[in-house]
N, C-alpha and C positions, 0 to 999 in steps of 0.2 A: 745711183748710190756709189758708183765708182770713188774710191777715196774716201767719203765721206765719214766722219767716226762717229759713231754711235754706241752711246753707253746705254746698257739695258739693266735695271735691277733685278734680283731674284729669278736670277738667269742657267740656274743648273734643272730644270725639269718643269715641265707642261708649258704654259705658252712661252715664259721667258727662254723656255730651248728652243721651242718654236720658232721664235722671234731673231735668234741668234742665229739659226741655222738658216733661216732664210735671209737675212742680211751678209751671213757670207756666203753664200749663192751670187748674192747681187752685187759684190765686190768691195762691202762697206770694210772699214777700219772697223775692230769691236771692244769697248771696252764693260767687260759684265762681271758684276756680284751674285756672291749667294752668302748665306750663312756658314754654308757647310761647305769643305774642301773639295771633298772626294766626288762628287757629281759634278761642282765646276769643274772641276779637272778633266773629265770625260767629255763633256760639250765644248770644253776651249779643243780638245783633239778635234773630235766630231768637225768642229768649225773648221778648225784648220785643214782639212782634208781639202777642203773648198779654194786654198790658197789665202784664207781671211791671216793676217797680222790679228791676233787677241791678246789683249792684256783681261787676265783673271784675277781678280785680287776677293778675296774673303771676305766680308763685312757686313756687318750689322746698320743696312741703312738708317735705323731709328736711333742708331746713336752716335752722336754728335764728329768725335773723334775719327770715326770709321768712315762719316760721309767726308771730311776732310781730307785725310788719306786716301780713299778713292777718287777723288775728282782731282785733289793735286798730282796723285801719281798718274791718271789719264792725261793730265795736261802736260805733264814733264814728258811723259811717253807720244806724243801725237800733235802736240801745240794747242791742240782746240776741241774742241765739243761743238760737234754740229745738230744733232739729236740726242735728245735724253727721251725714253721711254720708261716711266715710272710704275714698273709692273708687281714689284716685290709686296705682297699681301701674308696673313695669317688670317686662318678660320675663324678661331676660337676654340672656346670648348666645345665635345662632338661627342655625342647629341647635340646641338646648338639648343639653351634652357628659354626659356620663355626669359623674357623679361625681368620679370618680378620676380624672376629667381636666378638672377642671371650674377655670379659672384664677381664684386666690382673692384678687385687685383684684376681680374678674367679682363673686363670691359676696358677699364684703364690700359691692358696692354694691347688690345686689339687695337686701340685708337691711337696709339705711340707708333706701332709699327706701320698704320694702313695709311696713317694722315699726317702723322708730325714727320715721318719718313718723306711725303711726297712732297711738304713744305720745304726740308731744308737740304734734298739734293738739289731741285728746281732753284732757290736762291742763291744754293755756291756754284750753280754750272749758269746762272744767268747775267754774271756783270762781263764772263769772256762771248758771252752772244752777245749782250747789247754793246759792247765796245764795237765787232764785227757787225753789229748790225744786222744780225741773219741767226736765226735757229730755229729749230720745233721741239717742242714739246707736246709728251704725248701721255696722257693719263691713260691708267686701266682702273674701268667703275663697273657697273653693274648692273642688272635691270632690278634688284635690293637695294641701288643706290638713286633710283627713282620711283621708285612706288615702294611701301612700308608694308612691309611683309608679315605676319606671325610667323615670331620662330627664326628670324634670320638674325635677331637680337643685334650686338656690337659691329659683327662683321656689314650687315647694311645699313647701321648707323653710321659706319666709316666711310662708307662711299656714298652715300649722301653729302658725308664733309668736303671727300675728295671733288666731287663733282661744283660743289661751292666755292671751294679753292682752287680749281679750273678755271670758273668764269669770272672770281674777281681777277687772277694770272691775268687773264685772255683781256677784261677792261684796262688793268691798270698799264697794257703794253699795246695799246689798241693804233697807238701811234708810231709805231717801231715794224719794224720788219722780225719780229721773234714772236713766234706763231705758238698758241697752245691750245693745242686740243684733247678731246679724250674719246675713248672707243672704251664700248660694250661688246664685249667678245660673244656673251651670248654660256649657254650651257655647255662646257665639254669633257670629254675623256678623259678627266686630271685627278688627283690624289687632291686635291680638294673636296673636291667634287662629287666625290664617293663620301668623304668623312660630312659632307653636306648633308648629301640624298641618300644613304644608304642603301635604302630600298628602290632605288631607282630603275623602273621598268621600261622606260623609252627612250630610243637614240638618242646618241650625242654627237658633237660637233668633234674632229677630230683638233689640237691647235694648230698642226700647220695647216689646216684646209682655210683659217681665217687670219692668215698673216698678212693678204694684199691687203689691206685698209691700212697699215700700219705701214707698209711702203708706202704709200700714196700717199700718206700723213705726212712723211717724211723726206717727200721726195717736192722738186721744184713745180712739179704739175698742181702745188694744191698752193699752193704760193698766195692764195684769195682765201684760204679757210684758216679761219682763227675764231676761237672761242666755240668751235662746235662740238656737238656730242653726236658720235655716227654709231649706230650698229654692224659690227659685223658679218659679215654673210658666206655662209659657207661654200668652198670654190663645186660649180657646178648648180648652185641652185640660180632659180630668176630671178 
């Protein structure tokens, strides 16, 4: 990871911190968004403790402007995008409503944020990889984004899309050295996750105990994996 920059979305708290603080461990360049200021601000420190160079920039990946602004100002600051990990999500509303009663402003914006978001940071950081001829991409989807749940309503309707638009990514670049993959984190510790499950009674995954997949993902040992979808596994189990 030495050198290497890596922009992570929705990068101020649970795994996208996760993600960010274990990258600069590993000695990546970091380029990370969130919506909100005041928590990015604290993980570009957090990181920099590490020695990580961060660029933090603010932004609403779902909208159009903001993803422009962030990948030009990464590219002006670093020359290039090596890894883009596309982790920036929303719930929805919480209680999550059944379906049939699921208000469709609600639906509409889950699916702008979870899926028109991972469409169009992936197409502005993807014409400076394929020039280079080398990148990873790295989706975050869901086990609501492979099996159809009650009750998980828009937000595993979104990753269902996101994992769709993985593996056309992954065919339409199958001949290119620009790798995309996606990872299932799996259940964990997060303010999601609580507004998910509220009532949730059994352990959770901690995010930094499943950040190795996401090096791996991104690192030159996986250099043969493209178009896969891996599960996470928490550090210490088999």
């Amino acid at each position: 990871m030495k050198n290497k920059v890596v922009m992570i979305t929705g990068a101020s708290k649970g795994l996208g911190r996760a993600l960010t603080l274990a990258f600069a461990k590993a000695g990546a360049k970091l380029a990370i968004c969130a919506r909100t200021s005041e928590n990015l601000q604290l993980v570009k420190k957090e990181a920099e403790l590490f020695g990580a160079e961060v660029l933090a920039i603010t932004a609403d990946v779902s909208n159009a402007r903001d993803v422009e602004r962030f990948v030009a100002t990464t590219e002006n600051a670093f020359g290039r995008i090596d890894v883009l990990i596309n982790n920036a999500s929303i719930l929805g509303p919480s209680p999550m409503p059944m379906l049939l009663d699921y208000p469709e402003e609600d639906f509409a914006e889950v699916l702008r944020v979870n899926v028109v978001s991972v469409f169009s940071v992936a197409r502005r950081v993807l014409p400076g990889m394929l020039e280079r001829n080398e990148g990873s991409i790295i989706n975050v989807t869901s086990e609501a984004g492979n099996t159809g749940y009650a009750g998980w309503g828009a937000y595993g309707i979104s990753k269902f899309a996101v994992e769709g638009l993985t593996e056309t990514w992954a065919d339409e670049l199958r001949h290119t050295n620009v790798r995309v993959n996606m990872v299932d984190p799996g259940e964990m510790n997060t303010d999601m996750h609580r507004l998910a499950v509220p009532d949730c009674d059994y352990p959770l995954a901690n995010p930094e105990d499943i950040v190795d997949v996401f090096l791996h993902l991104a690192s030159s040992d996986s250099a043969e994996m493209h178009g896969q979808r891996l599960e996470a596994q928490p550090e210490g189990d088999a």
